[in-house]
LUMKE-846320 format. One line per field, with one value per residue (C-alpha): residue in one letter; y, z, x. Coordinates in steps of 0.001 Angstrom, whole numbers. Layout:
<rotis>
aa = a; ...
py = Y; ...
pz = Z; ...
px = X; ...
</rotis>
This chain:
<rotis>
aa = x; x; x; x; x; x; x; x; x; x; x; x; x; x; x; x; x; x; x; x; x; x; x; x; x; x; x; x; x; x; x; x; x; x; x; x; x; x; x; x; x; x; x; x; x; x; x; x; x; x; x; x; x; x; x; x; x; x; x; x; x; x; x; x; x; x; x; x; x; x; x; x; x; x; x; x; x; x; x; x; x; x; x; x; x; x; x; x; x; x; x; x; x; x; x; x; x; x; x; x; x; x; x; x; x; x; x; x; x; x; x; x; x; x; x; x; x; x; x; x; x; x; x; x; x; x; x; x; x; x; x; x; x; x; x; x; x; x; x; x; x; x; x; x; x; x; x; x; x; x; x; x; x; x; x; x; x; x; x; x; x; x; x; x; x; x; x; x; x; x; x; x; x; x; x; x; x; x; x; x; x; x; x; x; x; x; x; x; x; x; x; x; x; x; x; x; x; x; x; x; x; x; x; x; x; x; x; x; x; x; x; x; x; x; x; x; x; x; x; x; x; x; x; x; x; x; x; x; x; x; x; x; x; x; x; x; x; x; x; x; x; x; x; x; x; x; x; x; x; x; x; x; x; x; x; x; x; x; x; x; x; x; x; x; x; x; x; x; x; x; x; x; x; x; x; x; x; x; x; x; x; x; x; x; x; x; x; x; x; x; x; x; x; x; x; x; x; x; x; x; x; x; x; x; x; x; x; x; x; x; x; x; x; x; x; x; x; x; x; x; x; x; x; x; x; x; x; x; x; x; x; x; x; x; x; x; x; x; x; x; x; x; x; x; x; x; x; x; x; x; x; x; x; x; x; x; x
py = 11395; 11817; 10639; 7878; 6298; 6804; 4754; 2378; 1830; 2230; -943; -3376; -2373; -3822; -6781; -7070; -7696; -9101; -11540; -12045; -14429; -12481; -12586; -9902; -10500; -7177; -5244; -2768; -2311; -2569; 210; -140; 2242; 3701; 603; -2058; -4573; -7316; -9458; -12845; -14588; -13638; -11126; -7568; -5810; -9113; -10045; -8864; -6008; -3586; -513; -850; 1536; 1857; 1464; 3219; 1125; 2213; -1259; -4817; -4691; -6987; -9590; -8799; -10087; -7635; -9756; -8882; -10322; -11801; -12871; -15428; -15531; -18834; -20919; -22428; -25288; -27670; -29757; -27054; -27154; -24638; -23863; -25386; -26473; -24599; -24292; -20013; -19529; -18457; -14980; -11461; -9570; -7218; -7727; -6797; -5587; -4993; -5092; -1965; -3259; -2244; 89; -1846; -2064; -3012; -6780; -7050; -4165; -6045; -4475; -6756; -7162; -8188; -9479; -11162; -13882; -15885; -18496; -19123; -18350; -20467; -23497; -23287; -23852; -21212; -19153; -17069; -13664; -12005; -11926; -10445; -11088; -9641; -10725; -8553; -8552; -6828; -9864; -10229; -12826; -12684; -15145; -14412; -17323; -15310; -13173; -13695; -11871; -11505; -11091; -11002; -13441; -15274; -16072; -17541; -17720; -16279; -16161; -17244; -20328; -21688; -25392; -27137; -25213; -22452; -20581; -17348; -14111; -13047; -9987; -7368; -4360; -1496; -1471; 2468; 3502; 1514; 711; -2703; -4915; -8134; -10286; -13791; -15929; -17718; -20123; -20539; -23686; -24484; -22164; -20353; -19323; -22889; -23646; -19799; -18009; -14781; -12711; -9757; -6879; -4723; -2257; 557; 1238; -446; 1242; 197; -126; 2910; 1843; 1696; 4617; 5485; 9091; 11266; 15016; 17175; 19072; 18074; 21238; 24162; 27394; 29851; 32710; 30470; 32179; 28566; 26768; 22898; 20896; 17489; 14165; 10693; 7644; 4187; 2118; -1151; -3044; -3795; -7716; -6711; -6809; -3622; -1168; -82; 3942; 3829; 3334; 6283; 8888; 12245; 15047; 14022; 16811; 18323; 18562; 19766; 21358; 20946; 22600; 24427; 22849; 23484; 23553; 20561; 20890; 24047; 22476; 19840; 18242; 19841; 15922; 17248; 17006; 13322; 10992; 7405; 6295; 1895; 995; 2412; 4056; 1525; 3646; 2983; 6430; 6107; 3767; 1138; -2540; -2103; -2656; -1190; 1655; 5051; 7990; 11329; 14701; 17622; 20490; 23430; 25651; 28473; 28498; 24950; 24621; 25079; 25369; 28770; 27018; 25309; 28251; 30891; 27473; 27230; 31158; 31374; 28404; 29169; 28016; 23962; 23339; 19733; 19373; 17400; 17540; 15653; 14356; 12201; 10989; 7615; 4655; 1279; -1667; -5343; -5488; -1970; -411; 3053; 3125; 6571; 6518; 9369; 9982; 12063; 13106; 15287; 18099; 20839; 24215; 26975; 30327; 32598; 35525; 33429; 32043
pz = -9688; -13126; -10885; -9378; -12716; -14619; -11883; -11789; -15639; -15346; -13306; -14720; -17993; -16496; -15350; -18636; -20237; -17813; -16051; -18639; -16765; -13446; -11284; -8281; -5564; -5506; -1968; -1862; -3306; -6282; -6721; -8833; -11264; -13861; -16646; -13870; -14131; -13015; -15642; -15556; -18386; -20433; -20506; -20389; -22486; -23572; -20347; -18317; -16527; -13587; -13066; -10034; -7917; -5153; -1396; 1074; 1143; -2698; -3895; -3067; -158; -1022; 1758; 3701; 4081; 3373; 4235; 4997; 7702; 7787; 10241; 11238; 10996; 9762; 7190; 5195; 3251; 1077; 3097; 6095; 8684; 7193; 4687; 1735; 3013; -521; -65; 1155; 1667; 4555; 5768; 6467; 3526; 4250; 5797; 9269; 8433; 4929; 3005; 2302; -871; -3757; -2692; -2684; -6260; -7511; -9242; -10552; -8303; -5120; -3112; -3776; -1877; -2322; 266; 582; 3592; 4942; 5123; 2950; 3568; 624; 1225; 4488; 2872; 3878; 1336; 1698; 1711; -1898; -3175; -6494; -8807; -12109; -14270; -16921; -19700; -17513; -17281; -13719; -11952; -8873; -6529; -5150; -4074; -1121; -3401; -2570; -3558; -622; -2796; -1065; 1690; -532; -537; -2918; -4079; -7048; -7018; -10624; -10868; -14979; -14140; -10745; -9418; -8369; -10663; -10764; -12375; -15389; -16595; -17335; -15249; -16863; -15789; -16391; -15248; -12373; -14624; -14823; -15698; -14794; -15405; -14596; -14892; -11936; -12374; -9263; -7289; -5635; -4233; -6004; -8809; -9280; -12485; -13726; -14383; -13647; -14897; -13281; -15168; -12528; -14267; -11758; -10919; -8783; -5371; -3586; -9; 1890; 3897; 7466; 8627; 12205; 12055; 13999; 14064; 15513; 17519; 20024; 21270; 19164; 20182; 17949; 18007; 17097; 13834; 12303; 9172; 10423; 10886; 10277; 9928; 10355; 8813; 8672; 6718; 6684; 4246; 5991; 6118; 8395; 6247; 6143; 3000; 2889; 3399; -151; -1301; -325; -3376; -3587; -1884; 1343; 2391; 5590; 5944; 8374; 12050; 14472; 13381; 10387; 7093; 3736; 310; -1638; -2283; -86; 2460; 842; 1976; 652; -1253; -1319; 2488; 2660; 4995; 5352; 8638; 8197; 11425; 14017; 16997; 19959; 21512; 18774; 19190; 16293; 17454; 15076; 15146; 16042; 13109; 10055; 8220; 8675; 6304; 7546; 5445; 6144; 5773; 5482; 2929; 2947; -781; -583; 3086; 6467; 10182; 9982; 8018; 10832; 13454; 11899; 11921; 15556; 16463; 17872; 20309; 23869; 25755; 26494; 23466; 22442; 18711; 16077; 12869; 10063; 6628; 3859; 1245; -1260; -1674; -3785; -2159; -2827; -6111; -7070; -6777; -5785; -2644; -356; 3178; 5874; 9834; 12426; 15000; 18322; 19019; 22208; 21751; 23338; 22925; 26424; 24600; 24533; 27929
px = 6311; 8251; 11508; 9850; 8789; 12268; 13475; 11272; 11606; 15557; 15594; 12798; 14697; 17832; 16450; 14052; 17824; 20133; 17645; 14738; 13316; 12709; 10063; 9306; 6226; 4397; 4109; 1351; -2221; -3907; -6041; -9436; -10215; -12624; -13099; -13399; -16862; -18163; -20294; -22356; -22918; -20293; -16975; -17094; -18510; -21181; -22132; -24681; -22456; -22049; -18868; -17174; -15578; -13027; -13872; -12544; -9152; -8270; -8580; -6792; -4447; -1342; -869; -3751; -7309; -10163; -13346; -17206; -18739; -21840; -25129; -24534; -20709; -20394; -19599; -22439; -21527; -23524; -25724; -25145; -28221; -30866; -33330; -32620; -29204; -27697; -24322; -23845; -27208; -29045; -27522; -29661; -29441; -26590; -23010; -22947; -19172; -18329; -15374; -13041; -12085; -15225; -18369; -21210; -23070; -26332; -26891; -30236; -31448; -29834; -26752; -23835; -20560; -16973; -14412; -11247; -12243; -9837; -12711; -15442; -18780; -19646; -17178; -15499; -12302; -9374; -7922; -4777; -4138; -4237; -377; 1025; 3674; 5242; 7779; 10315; 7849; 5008; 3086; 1033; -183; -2662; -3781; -6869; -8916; -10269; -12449; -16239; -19198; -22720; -25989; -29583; -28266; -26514; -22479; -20433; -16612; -15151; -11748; -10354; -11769; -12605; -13082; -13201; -9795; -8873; -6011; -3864; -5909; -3629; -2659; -819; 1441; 3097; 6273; 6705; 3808; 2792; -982; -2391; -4688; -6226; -9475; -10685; -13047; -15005; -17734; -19766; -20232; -23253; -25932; -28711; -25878; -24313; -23207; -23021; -19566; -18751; -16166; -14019; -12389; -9839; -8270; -5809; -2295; 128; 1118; 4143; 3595; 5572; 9004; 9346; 11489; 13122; 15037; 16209; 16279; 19304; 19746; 17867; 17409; 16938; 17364; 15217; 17754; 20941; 22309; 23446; 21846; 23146; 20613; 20372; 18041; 19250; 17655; 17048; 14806; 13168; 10540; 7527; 8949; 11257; 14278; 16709; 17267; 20480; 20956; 22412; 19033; 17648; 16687; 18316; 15401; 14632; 12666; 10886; 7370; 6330; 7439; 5379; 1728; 3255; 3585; 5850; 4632; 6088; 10249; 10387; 12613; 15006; 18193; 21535; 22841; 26514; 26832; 25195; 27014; 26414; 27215; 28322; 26548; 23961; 25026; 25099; 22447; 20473; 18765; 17490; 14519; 15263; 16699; 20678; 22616; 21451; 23417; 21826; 22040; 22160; 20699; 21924; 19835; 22848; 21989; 19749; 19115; 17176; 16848; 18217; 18184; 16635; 13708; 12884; 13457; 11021; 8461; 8646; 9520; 6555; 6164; 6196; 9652; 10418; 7640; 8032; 7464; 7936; 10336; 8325; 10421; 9726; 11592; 11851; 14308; 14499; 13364; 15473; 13433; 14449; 11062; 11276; 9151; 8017; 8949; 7878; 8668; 8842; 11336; 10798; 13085; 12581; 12243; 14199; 12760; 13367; 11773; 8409; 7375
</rotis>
């Protein structure tokens, strides 16, 4: 961790003074944390105000939707065909999906629940995905129009919204240590709550998104009474838009986790960095299972003071003969914004052990 955020802070620092007017789109989540509320009336801590906590998803998925669903799963605008015809009104009183984002939490002794719908409940208007940006000076912006709250049957939006429009959230990231904050304001339109504002308070940390990685373990065949310590991992990476990172990227430590059932304690098993080797393009088999082209990096694990082939022997000594398993490695590398990002795959190699049938 102490690596990942010296390099993190090693870059925005070079960017901070090179290219102060930078700006990087955020790929990952947004965790909520302790110190996060949601108030009506009136800011944190004035308002009338409720904690909120995680979900199972860890917070705000970057470039994804996390909605609710509701009964019926439609929208209900103003003047929509129903009691009342309130704009978001008229749903049973729970989701019959919820969001991932926020557990549930108690409004005025009613279960209330957050989503990021692609469309309203409330409106019927679409809303994008939520996306996240940051420049050099740590300052964040959010766009997350999709954010709607469900209360006793009731929907209505809430992205950041002070007037009549919709506007980025604002706040603030630590570029060191990943923290952040961010708060908005959203006054409600329409429905039992129309003309009242809320506000939001997320406070968390920024998680980069992990890379995409194809590698490949060899030999292919390992015979578990072979007296060598070679043994090697090829990789390539990719960002989950598709584009390549370049094997340079990759941080020193790549390390194996795991053979087949058996697992290593953190940093038992790590690559041997003198005997790198960057390889300029793929093989034309591209055994590596990933798009042709891309430069791969291969870690050699060669020395039996940090790691070797007989690591991975006395892991599968005891597997019965022809046992398929899998090699398991992670590792980290900087993404095109210089964001030091983990990565982790897994790569099948057959076991040869004549003494075990």
């Amino acid at each position: 961790m102490k690596t990942r955020k010296s390099a993190l802070l090693a870059f925005f620092m070079i960017l901070l003074f090179v290219f102060p007017a930078w700006a990087a789109q955020l790929n990952g989540k947004l965790t909520v944390e302790d110190g996060s509320f949601f108030c009506m009336g009136a800011p944190y801590p004035m308002g009338s105000c409720v904690a909120l906590s995680a979900g199972s998803d860890g917070g705000i998925l970057l470039g994804q939707h996390q909605p609710f669903v509701l009964d019926p799963d439609e929208p209900h605008p103003a003047g929509w065909n129903g009691p009342g015809s309130q704009a978001g009104t008229g749903y049973s009183g729970t989701p019959t999906s919820p969001s991932n984002i926020l557990n549930p939490f108690s409004f005025f002794g009613t279960p209330t629940y957050i989503g990021t719908n692609p469309i309203s409940y409330q409106s019927g208007e679409t809303h994008p995905a939520p996306t996240a940006d940051v420049d050099g000076t740590g300052n964040l912006h959010l766009e997350i129009s999709a954010w709607e709250v469900m209360w006793n049957g009731s929907a209505f939006e809430q992205g950041p919204r002070p007037g009549g429009l919709f506007v980025l959230a604002e706040g603030t990231l630590d570029l060191a240590t990943g923290s952040y904050s961010i708060n908005w304001p959203s006054k409600i339109k329409g429905g039992p709550f129309g003309g009242v504002t809320g506000y939001w308070l997320l406070v968390g940390h920024f998680e980069p998104a992990p890379l995409m990685a194809g590698v490949l373990a060899e030999p292919l065949t390992l015979n578990v009474k072979s007296q060598g310590n070679g043994f090697t991992v090829s990789i390539e990476l990719q960002d989950t838009d598709g584009s390549l990172v370049p094997a340079a990227n990759i941080a020193d430590g790549v390390m194996i986790t795991s053979v087949g059932a058996v697992t290593f304690s953190e940093g038992a098993v790590v690559e041997n960095v003198a005997d790198r080797i960057i390889r300029d393009q793929a093989d034309p088999a591209n055994h590596v299972a990933t798009p042709n082209g891309i430069d791969e990096l291969a870690v050699a694990f060669d020395d039996p003071a940090t790691g070797s082939r007989q690591d991975v022997i006395g892991a599968a000594s005891q597997l019965p003969d022809g046992s398929i398993v899998d090699v398991c490695v992670k590792g980290s590398a900087t993404d095109a914004i210089g964001t030091l990002r983990p990565f982790e795959a897994c790569s099948s190699i057959t076991i040869l052990n004549k003494g075990n049938r």
